[in-house]
C-alpha positions, 0 to 999 in steps of 0.5 A, spaced: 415 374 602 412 370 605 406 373 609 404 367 614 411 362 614 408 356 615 402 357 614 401 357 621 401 362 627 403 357 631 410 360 634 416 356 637 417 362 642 413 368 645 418 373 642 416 369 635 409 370 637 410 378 638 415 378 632 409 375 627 404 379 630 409 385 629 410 383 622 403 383 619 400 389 623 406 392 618 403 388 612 396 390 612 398 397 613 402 396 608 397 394 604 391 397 606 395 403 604 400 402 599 403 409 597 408 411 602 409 418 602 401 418 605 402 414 610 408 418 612 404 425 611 397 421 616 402 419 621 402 425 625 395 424 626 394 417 628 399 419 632 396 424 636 392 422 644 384 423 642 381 429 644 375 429 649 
């Protein structure tokens, strides 16, 4: 897959623009941190509102 199609950022359309954003904040997690089922276990805790 192509991680940057085109080679630009420059989208046709707003919608585009958030579908581009959406798909590499999904590949950077993904590579950030490649094994899946520890991403699926650190979930719940990012999830979680921060405590003051």
């Amino acid at each position: 897959m192509e991680l940057v199609p085109g080679n630009t950022l420059i989208t046709a359309t707003p919608q585009e623009g958030r579908e581009l954003a959406l798909a590499l904040a999904r590949k950077s997690v993904g590579a950030i941190q490649p094994d899946a089922e520890m991403r699926k276990a650190l979930r719940p805790a990012t999830r979680a509102p921060p405590t003051r």
